[in-house]
C-alpha positions in Angstrom: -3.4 18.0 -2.9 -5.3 17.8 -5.6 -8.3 20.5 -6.6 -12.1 19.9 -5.8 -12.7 19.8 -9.9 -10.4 17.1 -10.0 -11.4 15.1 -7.1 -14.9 15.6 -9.1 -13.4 13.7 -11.9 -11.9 11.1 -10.5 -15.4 10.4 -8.4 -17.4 10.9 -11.3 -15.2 8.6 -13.6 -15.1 5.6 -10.2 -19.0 5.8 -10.5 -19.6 6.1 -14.3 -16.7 3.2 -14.6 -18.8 0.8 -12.5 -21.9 0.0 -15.2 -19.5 -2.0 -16.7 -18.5 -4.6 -13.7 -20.7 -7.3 -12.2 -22.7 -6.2 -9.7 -21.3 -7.6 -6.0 -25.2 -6.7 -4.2 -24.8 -7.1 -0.6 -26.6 -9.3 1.6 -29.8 -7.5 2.1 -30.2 -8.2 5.9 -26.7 -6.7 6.6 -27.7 -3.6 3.8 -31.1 -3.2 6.6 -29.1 -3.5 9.5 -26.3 -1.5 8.9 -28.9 1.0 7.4 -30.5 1.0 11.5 -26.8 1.8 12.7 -26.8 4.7 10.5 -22.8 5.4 10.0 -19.6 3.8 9.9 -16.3 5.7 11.3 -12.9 4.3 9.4 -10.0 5.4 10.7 -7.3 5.5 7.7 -3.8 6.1 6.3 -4.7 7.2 3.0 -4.8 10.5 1.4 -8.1 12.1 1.7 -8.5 14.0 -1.1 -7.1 11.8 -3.6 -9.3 8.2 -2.2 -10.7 9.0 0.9 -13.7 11.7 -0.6 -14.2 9.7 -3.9 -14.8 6.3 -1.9 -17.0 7.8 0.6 -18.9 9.2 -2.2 -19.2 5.9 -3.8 -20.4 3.7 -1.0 -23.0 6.3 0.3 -24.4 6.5 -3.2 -24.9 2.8 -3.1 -25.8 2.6 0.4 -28.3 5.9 0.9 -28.8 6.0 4.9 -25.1 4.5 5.9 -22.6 7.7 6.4 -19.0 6.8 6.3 -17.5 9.0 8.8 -13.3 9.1 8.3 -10.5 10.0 10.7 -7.0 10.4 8.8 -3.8 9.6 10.5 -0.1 8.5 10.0 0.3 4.7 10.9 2.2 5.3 14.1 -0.8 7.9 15.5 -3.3 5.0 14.1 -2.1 2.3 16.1 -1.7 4.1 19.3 -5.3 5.6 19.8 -6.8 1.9 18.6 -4.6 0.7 21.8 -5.3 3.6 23.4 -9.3 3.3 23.5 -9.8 -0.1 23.3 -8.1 -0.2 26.7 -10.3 2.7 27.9 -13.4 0.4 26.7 -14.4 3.4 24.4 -14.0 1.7 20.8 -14.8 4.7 18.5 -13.5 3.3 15.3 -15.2 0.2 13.1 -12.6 0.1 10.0 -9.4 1.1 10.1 -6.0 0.4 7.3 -2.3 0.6 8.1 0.7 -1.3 7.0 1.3 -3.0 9.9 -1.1 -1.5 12.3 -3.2 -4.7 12.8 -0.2 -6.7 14.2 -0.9 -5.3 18.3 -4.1 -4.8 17.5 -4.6 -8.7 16.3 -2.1 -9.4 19.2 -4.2 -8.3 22.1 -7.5 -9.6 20.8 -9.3 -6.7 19.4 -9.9 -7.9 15.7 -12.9 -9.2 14.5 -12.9 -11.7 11.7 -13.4 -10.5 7.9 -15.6 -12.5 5.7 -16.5 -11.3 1.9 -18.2 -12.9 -1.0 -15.3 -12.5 -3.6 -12.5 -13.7 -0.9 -11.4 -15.6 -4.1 -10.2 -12.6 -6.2 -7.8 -12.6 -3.3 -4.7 -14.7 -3.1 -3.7 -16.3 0.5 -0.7 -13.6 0.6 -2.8 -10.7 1.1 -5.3 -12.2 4.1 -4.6 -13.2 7.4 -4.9 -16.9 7.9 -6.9 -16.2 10.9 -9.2 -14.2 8.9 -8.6 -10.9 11.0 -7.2 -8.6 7.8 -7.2 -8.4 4.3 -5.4 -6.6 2.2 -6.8 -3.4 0.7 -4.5 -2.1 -2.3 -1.1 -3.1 -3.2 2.4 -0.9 -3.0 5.1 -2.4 -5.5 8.4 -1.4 -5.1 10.8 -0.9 -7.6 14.0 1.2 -8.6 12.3 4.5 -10.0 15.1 6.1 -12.2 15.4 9.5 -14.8 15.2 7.8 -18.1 16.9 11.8 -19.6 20.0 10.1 -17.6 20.3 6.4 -17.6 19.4 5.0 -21.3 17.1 1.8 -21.0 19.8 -0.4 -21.9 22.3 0.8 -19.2 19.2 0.5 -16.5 20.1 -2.2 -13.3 17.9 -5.0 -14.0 19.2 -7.2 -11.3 20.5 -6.5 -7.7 23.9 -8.0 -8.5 23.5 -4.9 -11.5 23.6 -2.5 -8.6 27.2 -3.5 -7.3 28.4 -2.2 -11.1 30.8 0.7 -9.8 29.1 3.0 -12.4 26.3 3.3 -9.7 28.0 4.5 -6.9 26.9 7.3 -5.5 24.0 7.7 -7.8 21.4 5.6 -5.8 19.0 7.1 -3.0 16.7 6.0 -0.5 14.9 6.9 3.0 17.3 5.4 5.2 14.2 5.5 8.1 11.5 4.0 6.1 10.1 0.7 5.0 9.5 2.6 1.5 13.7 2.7 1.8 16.5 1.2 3.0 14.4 -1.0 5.6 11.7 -2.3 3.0 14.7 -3.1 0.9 17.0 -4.4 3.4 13.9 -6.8 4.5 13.6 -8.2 0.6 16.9 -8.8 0.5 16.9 -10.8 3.9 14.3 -12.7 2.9 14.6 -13.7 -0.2 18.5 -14.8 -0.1 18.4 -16.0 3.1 20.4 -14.3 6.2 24.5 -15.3 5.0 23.9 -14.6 1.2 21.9 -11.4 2.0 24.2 -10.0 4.3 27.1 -10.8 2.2 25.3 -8.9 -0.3 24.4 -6.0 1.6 27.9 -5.7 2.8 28.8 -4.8 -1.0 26.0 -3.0 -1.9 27.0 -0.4 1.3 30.4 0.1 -0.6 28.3 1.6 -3.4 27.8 4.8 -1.1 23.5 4.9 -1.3 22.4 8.8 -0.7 20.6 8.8 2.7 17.9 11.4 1.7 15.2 11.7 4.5 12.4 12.5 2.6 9.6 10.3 1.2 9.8 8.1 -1.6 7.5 10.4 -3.6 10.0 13.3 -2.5 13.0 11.5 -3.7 11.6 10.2 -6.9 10.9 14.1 -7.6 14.9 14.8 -7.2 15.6 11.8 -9.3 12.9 13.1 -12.1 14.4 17.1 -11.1 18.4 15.2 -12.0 19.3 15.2 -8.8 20.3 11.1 -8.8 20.0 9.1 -11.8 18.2 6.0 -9.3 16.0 6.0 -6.6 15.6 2.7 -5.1 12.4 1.4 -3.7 10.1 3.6 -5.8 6.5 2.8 -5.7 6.1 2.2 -8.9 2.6 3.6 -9.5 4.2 7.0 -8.8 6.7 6.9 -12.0 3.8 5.6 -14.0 1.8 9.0 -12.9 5.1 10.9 -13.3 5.3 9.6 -16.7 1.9 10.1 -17.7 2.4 14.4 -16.4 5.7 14.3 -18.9 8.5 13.8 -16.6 11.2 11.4 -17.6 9.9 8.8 -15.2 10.1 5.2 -15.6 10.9 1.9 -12.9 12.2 -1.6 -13.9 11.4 -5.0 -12.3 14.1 -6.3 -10.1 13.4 -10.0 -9.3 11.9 -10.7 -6.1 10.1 -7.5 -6.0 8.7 -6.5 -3.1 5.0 -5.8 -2.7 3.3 -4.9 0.6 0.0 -4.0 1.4 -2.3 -1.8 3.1 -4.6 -4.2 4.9 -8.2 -3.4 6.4 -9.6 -4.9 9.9 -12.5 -4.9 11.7 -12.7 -3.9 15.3 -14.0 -6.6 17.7 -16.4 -4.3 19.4 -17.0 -1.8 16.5 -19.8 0.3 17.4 -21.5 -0.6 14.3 -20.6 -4.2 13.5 -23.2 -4.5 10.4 -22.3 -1.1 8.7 -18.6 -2.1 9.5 -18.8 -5.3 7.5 -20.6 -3.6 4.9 -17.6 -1.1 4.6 -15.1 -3.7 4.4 -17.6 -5.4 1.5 -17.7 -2.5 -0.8 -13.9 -1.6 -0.4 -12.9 -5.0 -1.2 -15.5 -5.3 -4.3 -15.0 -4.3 -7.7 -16.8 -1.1 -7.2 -14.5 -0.1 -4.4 -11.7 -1.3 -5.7 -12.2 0.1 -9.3 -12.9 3.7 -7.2 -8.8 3.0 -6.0 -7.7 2.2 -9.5 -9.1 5.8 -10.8 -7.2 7.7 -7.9 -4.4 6.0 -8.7 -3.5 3.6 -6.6 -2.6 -0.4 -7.0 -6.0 -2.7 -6.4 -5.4 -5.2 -4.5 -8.2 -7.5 -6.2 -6.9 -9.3 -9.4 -10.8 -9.2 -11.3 -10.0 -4.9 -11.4 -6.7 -3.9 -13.6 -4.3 -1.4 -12.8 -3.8 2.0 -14.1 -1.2 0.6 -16.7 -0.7 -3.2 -17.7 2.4 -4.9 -15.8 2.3 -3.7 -12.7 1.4 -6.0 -10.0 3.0 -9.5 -9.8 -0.1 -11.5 -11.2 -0.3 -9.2 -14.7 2.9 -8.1 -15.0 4.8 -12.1 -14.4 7.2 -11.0 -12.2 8.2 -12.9 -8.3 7.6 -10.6 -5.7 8.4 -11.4 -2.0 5.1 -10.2 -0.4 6.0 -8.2 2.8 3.2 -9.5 5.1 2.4 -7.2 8.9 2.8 -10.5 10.1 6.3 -11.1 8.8 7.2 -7.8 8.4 6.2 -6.0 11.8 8.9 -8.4 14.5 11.6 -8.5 12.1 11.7 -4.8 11.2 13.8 -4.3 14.8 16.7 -6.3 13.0 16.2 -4.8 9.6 17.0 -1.1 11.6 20.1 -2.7 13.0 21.6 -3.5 9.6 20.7 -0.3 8.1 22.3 1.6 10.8 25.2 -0.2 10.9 25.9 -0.7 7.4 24.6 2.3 5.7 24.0 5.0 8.1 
């Protein structure tokens, strides 16, 4: 958790950053009549502390008279109370993010559609093609590994470079998480197809992967403390902070990588519909989005750069297989099967 002087900072250095970027003024009619509702209430994934403060800070600054009210949650606990009131006709939230939290939302109708001036910063892989999400910042993931153990030229650069015997063993994941073994297992699938992917994953669960139920942050800090040489499906944002602190922390590209998304929605029957859409504006502008970028994370728009050159798939040249709620969400039941039965 990181201190109030810090959190400070990084607010401070969002809003000082922003003289330099276009400004992105909203509509004024939707500025007056969010202004009337008063508030907004988000219901979010994120970390508080580290995003959640410095972007509320930001957007009531700009918008004086809208208060952003937030209610922090894992994405499981998300999804449930959405369901839960919307069936009870008592919609509290207007905004909400998740990974794939907007799938049985967007399935039983309750999604309103999302329109924003700079919808071309974003490609087509990060919105709905209904229009009823968009993503919100990116999560690339990558092998993380301790670069005081594995010299750069010995480092696996493809995923035919992880069958090398030298590696067995050594690797780690979550075997429960889509930051793991699913989220990897589900690249793999998709990008080689079912017969070559599984033949593939059948060798790659001879190499003996370290099940380590933990986060991915948890397990890249046992890779950085020498506990494994490789952690696979790093985000790779986290080695680059690691890095920065001193640690021996440093991820490689490994072709397709995958990138998913936090995505935003709109309720259908948000309580406050105008300050709702004005939300949804600002996060997805270069002021929000530049606010994201100073905490730390990935933006999702490709007009703000990231913390360090080269790591999303537009600046850094890499193919990624983008891992869509949509695609993601009804095939994760099969991506648990193979996990369990090959690695577990």
């Amino acid at each position: 958790m990181l201190s109030q002087g810090i959190l400070g900072r990084i607010a401070a250095a969002a809003l000082l950053g922003l003289a330099g970027l276009p400004a992105q003024a909203a509509d004024q009619a939707l500025i007056d009549a969010a202004k009337k509702e008063g508030k907004v209430t988000w219901y979010t994934t994120l970390i508080v502390n580290q995003v959640v403060l410095p972007l509320k800070a930001a957007f009531e600054k700009k918008y004086p008279g809208v208060t952003l009210e937030y209610s922090r949650n894992d994405e499981g606990p998300t999804a449930i109370r959405l369901l839960n009131e919307a069936k009870a006709g008592g919609v509290q939230a207007d905004v909400f993010d998740g990974l794939t939290v907007n799938v049985p939302l967007k399935r039983e109708g309750l999604l309103a559609k999302i329109e924003i001036p700079n919808a071309s910063d974003y490609p087509d892989e990060m919105k709905d093609k209904d229009g009823t999400w968009h993503a919100l910042l990116l999560f690339v993931f990558a092998p993380g590994y301790n670069t005081s153990m594995v010299a750069k030229a010995d480092v696996p650069k493809t995923y035919k470079d992880l069958l090398d015997p030298k590696w067995k063993g050594k690797m780690a994941w979550n075997p429960n998480s889509s930051a793991g073994a699913l989220g990897f297992v589900g690249n793999i699938l998709l990008s080689m197809g079912e017969t070559d992917g599984m033949a593939y994953l059948r060798e790659l669960a001879k190499q003996q992967i370290v099940n380590v139920e933990a986060s991915s942050r948890a397990i890249l800090d046992q890779v950085i403390a020498g506990e494994y040489p490789l952690g696979l499906m790093m985000f790779n944002n986290h080695t680059v902070i690691s890095a920065r602190k001193g640690a021996p922390s440093d991820w490689v590209v490994m072709e397709p990588v995958p990138v998913a998304f936090d995505s935003l929605g709109i309720l259908k029957n948000a309580p406050h519909p105008a300050a709702a859409r004005l939300l949804v504006e600002f996060l997805l502008s270069d002021e929000g989005q530049s606010v994201l970028k100073d905490a730390d994370y990935l933006p999702a728009s490709r007009r703000v750069p990231a913390m360090k050159a080269g790591m999303r798939p537009e600046d850094g040249g890499f193919k990624a297989t983008y891992m869509r709620p949509d695609v993601v969400d009804p095939l994760m039941p099969t991506w648990a099967k193979v996990v369990k039965d090959l690695f577990r």
